[in-house]
N, C-alpha and C positions, 0 to 999 in steps of 0.2 A: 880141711875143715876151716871155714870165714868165724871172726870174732866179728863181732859187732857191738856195738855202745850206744844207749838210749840216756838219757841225764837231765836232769832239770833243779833247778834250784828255787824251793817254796820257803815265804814269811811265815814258818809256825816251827815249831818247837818238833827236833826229832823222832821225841817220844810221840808225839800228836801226828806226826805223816805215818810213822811205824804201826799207831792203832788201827789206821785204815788199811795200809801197804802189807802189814804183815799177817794176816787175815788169809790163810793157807783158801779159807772156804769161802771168803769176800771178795772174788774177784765181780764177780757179778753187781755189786754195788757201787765197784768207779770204772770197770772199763769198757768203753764202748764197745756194741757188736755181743755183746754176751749176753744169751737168753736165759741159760741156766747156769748154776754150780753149782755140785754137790758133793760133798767127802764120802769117803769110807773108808778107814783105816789112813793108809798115808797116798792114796789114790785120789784123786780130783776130775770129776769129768764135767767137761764144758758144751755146752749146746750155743753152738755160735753158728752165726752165717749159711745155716742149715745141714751145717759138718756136727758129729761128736766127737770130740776131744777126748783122750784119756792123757793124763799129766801126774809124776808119779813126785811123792817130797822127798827129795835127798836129803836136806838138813836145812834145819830153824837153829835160829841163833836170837835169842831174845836180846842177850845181852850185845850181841855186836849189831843185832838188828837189821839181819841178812835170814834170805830165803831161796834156796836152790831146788830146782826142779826139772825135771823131764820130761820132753813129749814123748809117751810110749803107745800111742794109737790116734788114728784119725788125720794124719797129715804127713804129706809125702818126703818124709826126712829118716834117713839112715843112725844120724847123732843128733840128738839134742841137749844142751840144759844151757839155764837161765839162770839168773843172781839179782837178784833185787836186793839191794843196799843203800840203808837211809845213814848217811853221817852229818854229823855239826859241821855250820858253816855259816862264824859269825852268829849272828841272833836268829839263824834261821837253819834249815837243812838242806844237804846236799841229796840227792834221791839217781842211784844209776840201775841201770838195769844189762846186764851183758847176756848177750849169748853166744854161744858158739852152735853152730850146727852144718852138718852133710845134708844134701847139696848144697854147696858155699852161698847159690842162690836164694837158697831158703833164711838164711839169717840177715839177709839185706830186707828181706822181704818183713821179717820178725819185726828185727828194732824199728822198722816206721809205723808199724804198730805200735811198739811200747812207747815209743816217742809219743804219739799222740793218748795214750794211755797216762801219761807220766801229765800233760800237759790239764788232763782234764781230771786230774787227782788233785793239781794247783788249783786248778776253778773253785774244783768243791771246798779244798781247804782253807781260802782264800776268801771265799765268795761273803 
């Protein structure tokens, strides 16, 4: 199983990256390539790239301001899960995103996604 790390550091306030970033059913509103999202119970499926996704919530943490989750359909990986965590840093926030996943190939593949997901969370929040 490959870790992988995506990270960026935004001028706004943790709480203010967190009301966007921690939006279990927002992903659809900062990150590129995503046609749909939609909840039901702690299940999340994504309509991206002409694939459906199913992504299941392991755990929210409002107060540490962490979101874990899992690809459990639609994409060719054995393990997945992810961690989006927004922390202080300085007058601004720190923003990472980990994943780990089988085929080790596949999480090299993830974080240049989330990297450029992370990158265009800064635009919005920034802009």
């Amino acid at each position: 199983m490959a870790h992988e790390q995506a990270s960026i550091d935004i001028d706004r306030s943790p709480d203010d990256v967190w009301a966007l970033v921690g939006q279990f059913g927002g992903l659809d509103e900062w990150m590129p390539g995503i046609d749909s999202c939609r909840v039901e119970g702690d299940d999340r499926f994504l309509e991206m790239l002409g694939m459906n996704i199913t992504e299941h919530l392991v755990a929210r943490d409002d107060a540490a301001r962490t979101i874990t989750y899992s690809i459990t359909a639609g994409l060719p990986v054995e393990h997945h899960e992810a961690t989006i965590a927004v922390t202080a840093s300085g007058d601004g926030s720190h923003v990472t995103w980990d994943v780990d996943a089988t085929p080790d190939e596949m999480a090299g593949v993830m974080v240049g996604a989330y990297q450029t997901a992370l990158e265009t969370v800064k635009k919005h929040l920034t802009a």
